[in-house]
Residue frames as a rotation matrix with the C-alpha (Angstrom) as fourth column:
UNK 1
-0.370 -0.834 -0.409 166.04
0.828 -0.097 -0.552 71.30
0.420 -0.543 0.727 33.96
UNK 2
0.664 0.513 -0.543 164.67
0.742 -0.540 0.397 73.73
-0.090 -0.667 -0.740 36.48
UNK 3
0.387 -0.302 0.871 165.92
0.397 -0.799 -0.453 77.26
0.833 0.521 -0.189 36.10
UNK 4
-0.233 -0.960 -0.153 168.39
0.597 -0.017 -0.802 78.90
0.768 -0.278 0.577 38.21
UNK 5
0.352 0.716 -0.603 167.56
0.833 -0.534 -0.149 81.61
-0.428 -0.450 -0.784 41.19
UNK 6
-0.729 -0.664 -0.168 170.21
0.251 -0.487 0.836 83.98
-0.637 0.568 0.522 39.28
UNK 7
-0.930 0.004 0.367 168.07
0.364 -0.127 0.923 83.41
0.050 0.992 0.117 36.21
UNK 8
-0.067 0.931 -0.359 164.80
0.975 0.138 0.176 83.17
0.214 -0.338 -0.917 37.54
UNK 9
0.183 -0.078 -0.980 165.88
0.701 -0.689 0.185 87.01
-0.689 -0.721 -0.071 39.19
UNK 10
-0.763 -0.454 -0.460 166.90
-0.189 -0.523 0.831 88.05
-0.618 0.721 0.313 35.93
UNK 11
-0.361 0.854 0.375 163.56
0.786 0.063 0.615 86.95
0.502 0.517 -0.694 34.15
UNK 12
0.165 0.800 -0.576 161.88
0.964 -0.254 -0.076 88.86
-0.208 -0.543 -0.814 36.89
UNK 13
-0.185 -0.280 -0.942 163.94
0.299 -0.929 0.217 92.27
-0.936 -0.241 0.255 36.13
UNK 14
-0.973 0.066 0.223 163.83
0.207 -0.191 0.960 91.75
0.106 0.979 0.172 32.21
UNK 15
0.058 0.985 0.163 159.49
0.942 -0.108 0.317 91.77
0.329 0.135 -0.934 33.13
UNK 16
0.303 0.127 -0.945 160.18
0.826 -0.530 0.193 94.84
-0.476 -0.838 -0.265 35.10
UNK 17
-0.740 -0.557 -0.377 162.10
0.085 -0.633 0.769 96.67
-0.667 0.537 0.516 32.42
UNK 18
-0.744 0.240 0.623 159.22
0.596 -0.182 0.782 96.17
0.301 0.953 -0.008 30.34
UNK 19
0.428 0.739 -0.521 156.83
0.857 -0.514 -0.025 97.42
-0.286 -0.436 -0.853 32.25
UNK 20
0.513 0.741 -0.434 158.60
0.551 -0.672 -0.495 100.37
-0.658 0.014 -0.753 32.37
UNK 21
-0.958 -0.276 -0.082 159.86
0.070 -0.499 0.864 100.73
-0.280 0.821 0.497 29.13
UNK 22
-0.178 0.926 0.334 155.92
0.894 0.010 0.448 100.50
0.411 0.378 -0.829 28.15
UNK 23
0.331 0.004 -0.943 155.71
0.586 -0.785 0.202 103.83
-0.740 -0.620 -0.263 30.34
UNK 24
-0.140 -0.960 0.242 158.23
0.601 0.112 0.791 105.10
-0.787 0.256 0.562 28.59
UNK 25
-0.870 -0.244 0.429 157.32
0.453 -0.049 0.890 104.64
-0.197 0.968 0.153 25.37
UNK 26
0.253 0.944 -0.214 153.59
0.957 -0.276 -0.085 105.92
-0.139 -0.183 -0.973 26.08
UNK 27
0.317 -0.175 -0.932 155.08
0.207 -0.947 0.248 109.27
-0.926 -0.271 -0.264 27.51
UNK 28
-0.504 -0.641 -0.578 157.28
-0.165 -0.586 0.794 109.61
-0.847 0.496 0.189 24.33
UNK 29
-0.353 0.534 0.769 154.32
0.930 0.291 0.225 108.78
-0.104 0.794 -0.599 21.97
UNK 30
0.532 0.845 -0.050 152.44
0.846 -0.528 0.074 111.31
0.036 -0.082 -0.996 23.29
UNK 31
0.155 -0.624 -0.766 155.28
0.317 -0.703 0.637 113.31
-0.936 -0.342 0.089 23.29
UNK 32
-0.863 -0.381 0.332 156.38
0.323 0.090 0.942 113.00
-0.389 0.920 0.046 19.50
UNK 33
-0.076 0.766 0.638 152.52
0.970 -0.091 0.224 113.75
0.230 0.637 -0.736 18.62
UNK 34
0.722 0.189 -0.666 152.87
0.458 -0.852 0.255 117.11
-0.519 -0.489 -0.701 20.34
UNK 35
0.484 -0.642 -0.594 156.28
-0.337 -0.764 0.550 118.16
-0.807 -0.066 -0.586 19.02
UNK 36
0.779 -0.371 0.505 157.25
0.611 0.271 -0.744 116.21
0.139 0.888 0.438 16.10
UNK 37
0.211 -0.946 -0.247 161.07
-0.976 -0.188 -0.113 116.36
0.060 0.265 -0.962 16.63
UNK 38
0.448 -0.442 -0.777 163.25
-0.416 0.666 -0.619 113.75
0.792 0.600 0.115 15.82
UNK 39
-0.636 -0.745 -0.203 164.82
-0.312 0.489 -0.815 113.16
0.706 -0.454 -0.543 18.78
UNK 40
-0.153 0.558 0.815 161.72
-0.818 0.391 -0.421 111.95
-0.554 -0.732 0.397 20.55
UNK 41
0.816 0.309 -0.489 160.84
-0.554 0.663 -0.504 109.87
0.169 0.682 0.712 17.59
UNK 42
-0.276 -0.856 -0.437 164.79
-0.261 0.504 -0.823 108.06
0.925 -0.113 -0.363 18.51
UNK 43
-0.424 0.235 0.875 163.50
-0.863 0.190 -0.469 108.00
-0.276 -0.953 0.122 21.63
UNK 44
0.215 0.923 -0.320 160.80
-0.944 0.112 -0.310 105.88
-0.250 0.369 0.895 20.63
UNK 45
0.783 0.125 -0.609 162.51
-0.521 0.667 -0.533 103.76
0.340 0.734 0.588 18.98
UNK 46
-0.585 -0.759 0.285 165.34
-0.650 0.229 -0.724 102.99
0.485 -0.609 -0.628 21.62
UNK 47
-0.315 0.652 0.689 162.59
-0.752 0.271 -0.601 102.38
-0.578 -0.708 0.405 24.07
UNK 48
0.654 0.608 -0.450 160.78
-0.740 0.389 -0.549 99.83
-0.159 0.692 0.704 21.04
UNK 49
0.236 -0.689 -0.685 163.98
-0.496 0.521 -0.695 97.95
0.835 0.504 -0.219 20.32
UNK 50
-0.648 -0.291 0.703 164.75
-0.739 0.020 -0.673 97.81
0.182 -0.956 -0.228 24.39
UNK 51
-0.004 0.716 0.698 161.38
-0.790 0.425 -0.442 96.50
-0.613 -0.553 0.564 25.15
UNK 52
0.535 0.111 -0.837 161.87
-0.763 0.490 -0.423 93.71
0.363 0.865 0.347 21.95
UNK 53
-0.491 -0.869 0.060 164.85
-0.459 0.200 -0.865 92.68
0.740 -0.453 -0.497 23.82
UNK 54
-0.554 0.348 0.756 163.76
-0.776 0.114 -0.621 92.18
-0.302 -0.931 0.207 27.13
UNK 55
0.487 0.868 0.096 160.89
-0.768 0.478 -0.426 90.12
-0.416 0.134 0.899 25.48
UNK 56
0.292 -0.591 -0.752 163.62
-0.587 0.510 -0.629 88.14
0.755 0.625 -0.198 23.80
UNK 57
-0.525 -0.851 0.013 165.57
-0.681 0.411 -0.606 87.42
0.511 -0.327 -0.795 26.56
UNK 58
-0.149 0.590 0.793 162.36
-0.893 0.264 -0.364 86.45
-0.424 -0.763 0.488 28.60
UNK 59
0.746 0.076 -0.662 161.33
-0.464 0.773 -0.433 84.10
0.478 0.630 0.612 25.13
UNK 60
0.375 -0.788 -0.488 164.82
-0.549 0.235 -0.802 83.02
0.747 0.568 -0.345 25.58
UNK 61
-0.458 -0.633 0.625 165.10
-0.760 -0.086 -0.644 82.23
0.461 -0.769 -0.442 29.07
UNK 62
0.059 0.874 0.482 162.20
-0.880 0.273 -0.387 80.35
-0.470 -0.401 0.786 29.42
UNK 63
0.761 0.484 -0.431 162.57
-0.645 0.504 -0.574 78.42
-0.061 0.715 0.696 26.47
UNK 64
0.437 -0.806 -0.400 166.19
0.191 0.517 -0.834 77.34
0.879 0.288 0.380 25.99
UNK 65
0.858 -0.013 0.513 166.88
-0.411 -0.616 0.672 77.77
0.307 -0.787 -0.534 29.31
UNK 66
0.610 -0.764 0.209 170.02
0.753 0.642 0.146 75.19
-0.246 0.068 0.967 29.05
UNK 67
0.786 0.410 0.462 171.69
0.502 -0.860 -0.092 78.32
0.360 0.305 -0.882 27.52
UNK 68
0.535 -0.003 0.845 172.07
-0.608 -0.695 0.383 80.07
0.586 -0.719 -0.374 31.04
UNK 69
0.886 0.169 0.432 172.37
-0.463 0.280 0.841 76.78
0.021 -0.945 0.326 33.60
UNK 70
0.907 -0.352 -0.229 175.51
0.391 0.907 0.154 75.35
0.154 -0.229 0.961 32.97
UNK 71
-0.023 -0.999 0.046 177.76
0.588 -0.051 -0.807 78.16
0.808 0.008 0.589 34.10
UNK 72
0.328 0.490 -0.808 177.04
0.912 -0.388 0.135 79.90
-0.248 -0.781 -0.574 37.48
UNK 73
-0.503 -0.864 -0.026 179.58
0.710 -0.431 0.557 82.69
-0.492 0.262 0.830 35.91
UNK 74
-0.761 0.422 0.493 176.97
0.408 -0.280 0.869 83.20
0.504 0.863 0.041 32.92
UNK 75
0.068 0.869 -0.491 174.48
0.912 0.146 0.384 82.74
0.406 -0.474 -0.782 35.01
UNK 76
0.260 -0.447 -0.856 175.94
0.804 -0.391 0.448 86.19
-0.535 -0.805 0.257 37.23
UNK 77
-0.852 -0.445 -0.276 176.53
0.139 -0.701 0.700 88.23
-0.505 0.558 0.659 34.35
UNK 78
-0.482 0.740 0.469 173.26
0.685 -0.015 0.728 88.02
0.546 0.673 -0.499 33.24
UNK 79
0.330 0.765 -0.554 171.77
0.901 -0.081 0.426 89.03
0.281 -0.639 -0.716 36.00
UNK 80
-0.197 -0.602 -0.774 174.51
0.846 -0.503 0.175 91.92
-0.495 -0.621 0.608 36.48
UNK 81
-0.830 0.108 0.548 173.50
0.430 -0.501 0.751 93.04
0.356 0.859 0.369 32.77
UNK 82
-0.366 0.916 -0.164 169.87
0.720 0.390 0.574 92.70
0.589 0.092 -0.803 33.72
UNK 83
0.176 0.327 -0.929 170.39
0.956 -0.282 0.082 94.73
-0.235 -0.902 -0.362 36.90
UNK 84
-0.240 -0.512 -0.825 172.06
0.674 -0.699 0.237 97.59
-0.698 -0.499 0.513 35.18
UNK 85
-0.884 0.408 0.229 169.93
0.176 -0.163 0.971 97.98
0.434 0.898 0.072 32.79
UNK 86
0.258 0.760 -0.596 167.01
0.837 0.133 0.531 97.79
0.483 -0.636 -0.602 35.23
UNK 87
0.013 -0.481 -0.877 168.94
0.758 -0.567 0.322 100.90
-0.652 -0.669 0.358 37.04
UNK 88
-0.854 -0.505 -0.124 169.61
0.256 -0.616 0.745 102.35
-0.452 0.605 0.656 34.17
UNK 89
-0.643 0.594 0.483 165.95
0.287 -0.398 0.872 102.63
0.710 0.699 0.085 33.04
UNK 90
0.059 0.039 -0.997 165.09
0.997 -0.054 0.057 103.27
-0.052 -0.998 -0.042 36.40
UNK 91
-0.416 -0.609 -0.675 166.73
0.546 -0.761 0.350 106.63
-0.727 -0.223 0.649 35.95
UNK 92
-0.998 0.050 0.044 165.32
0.026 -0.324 0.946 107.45
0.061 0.945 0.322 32.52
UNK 93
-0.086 0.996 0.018 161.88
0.699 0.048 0.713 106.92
0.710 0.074 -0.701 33.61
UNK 94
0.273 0.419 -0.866 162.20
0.846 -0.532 0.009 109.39
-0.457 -0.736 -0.500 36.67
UNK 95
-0.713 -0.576 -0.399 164.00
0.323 -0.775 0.543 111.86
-0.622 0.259 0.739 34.50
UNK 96
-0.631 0.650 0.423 160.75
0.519 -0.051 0.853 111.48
0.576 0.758 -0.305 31.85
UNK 97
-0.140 0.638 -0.758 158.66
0.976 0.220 0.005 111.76
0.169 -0.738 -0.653 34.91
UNK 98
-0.355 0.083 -0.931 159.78
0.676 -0.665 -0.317 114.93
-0.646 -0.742 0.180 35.76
C-alpha cells in the first residue's frame, strides 16, 4: 500500500528533527564536558530520547505503514504532531545557537 502525502510529509519532518536534534545534542555534549551541570546532562538526554523517537516513528512509518493509511484524520494529526514538534525544535536550536 503506497504511503500517504500527509505521511510521506511527516516522514520528511521526523528526518528533519533529527538532523537537528543531532546539532543539538553535539552543542550540549560539548557543553556538559565544559560545565558539568546537570541540567545540560537532562538536556542531553531529552535531545537522545527525542532523536530515538523520531527514528521510531520513521522505523514505524515505513514499515507498518497500514498503521497511518486508513484514516485521513490520523493521518492529519500526525503530521500536526510532527509539525509542532519540528517548530518546536526549530526554536530550541536557534535559542542554543545563540
Amino acid at each position: 500500500m503506497a504511503m500517504g502525502t500527509e505521511i510521506m510529509a511527516a516522514s520528511a519532518l521526523a528526518g528533519v528533527n533529527i538532523l537537528l536534534l543531532a546539532g543539538l545534542i553535539a552543542v550540549w555534549v560539548r557543553n556538559y564536558r565544559t560545565f558539568r551541570t546537570p541540567l545540560i546532562l537532562g538536556l542531553v538526554a531529552f535531545g537522545s530520547v527525542m532523536l530515538l523517537e523520531n527514528a521510531a516513528a520513521i522505523y514505524f512509518f515505513f514499515s507498518t505503514a497500514m498503521l497511518y493509511s486508513g484514516d485521513p484524520g490520523v493521518q492529519t494529526a500526525v503530521l500536526t504532531l510532527r509539525t509542532l514538534q519540528f517548530v518546536a525544535l526549530a526554536f530550541l536550536a536557534w535559542v542554543t545557537a545563540k
